[in-house]
N, C-alpha and C positions, 0 to 999 in steps of 0.2 A: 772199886776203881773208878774214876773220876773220867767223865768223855773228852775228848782230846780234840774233839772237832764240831764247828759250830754251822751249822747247814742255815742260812737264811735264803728264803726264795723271793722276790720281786716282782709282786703279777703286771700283768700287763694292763694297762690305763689308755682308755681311748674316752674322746668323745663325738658324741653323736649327735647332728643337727639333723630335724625331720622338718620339712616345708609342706606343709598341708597344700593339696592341689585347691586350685580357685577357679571362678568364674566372676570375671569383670562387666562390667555393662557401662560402654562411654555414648551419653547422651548426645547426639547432634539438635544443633540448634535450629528451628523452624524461621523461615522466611519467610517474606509476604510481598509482593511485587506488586504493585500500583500502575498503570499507564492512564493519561487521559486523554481523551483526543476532541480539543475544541470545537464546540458547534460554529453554525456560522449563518448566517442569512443573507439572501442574496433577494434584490425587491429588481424585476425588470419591466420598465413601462414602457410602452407602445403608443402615443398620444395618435389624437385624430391626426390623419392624413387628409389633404382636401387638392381634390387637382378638379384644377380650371381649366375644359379646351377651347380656347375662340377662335379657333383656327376658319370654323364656318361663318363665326358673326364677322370676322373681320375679312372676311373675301367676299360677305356680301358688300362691305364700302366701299371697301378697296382690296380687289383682289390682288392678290399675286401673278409676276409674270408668266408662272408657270399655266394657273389657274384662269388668266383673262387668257392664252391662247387656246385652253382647252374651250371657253365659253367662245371666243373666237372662232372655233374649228365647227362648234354646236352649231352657233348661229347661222354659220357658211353654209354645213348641211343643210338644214331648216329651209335658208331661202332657195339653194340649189334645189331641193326636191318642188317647195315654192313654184319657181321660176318652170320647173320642167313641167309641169301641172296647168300653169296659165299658156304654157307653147302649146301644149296637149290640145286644149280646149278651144286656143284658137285655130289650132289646123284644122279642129276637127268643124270649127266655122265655116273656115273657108273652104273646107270639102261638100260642105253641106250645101244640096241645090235648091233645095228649098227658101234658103235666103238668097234677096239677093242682091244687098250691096252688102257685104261681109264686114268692111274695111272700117264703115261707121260705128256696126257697131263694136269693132274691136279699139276703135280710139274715144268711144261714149266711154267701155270700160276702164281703161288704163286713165281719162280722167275724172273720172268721175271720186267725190270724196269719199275716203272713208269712212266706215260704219262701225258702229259696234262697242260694247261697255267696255267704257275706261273707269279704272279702279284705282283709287289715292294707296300710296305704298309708304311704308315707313319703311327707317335704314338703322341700324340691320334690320332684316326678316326674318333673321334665325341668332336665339341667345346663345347665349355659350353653355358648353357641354361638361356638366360639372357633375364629379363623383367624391366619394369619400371612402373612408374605412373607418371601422369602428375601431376607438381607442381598447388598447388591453394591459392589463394588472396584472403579473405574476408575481408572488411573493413565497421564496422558500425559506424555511425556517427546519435548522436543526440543530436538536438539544447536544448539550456537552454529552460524551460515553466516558465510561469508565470502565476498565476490566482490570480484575482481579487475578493472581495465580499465587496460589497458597500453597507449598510445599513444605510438607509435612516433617517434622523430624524424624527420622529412621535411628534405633540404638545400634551400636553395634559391640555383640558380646565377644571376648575375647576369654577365651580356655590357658589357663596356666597350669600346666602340668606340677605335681608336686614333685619333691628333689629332697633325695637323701644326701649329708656329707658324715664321712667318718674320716677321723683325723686321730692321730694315736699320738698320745701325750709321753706314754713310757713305755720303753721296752721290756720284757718280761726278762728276768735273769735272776741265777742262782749264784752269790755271797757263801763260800765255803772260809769259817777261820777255825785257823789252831791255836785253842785254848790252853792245852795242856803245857807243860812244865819241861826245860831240856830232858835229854835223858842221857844220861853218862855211864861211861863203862870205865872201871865200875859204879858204880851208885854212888859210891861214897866221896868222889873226886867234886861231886858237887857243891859240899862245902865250901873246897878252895877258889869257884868261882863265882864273883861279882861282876855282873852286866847289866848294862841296857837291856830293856826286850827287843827283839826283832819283831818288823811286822814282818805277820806270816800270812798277810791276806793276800788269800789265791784268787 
């Protein structure tokens, strides 16, 4: 006897993507920073100074009003103490008994000439009063600078995990056909029929 039924099974179809885990390394790029900062020179001079005082040569010429009344005021002293010195001397003439006409000789004195060394004078008497300072040179000088800052490249790794994908292409299923022949009651009725086949796919 001949099987009547045709059993097909369909497996199941997948597929499978696997991504290997990784490790990257992104290079950064290094830098280099430059500044410069200009020197500079600076020269400071000082030249001679020169001061002149004639403030004494010229009040010996001719003084100042200020300066002829103080010479003014000297002078005054001078003869006032003078004057009180020749009163002095002659009272003390005329107290005295031992002389005794007093009076002669206090006007022998008063005319009698002057005495005594006279001395030729030049004008001024006194130069002028002169100072200085010493000239001075300072000269600064500074070189150009340069600095540097150099920063370094740093990497930086990056971790990529790995990844599975599954994806299923076909589903698994079982295909049942009926192969076999009608079957008629009785058997022999078969002859009388002609047909199509049916599908019998279950």
């Amino acid at each position: 006897m001949e099987p009547l039924l045709r059993i097909t099974t369909v497996p199941l179809k997948y597929e499978l993507k696997i991504q290997k885990a990784r490790l990257e390394y992104k290079r950064s790029t290094a830098e280099l920073q430059m500044n410069r900062q200009k020197g500079e020179m600076s020269i400071e001079n000082h030249p001679i100074k020169v001061s002149i005082d004639t403030y004494n040569a010229r009040n010996s010429v001719c003084p100042t009003t200020m300066e002829s009344v103080r010479q003014a005021a000297s002078y005054g002293k001078a003869a006032a103490a003078e004057a009180t010195a020749n009163y002095a001397e002659e009272g003390a003439l005329l107290l005295d008994p031992r002389i005794s006409n007093p009076l002669d000789q206090i006007i022998s004195q008063r005319a009698q000439m002057p005495s005594g060394d006279f001395g030729l004078q030049f004008l001024p008497n006194t130069g002028p009063d002169i100072e200085w300072s010493e000239p001075d040179l300072n000269i600064k000088y500074q070189m150009d600078k340069l600095s540097f800052e150099l920063k370094v490249a740093k990497g930086d790794y990056e971790f990529i995990p790995g990844k599975v994908e599954l994806s299923i292409t076909q589903m698994p299923d079982v295909e049942i056909e009926y192969i076999g022949k009608p079957i008629y009651v009785p058997p022999s009725a078969a002859n009388f029929f002609n047909h199509t086949p049916l599908d019998v796919l279950a």
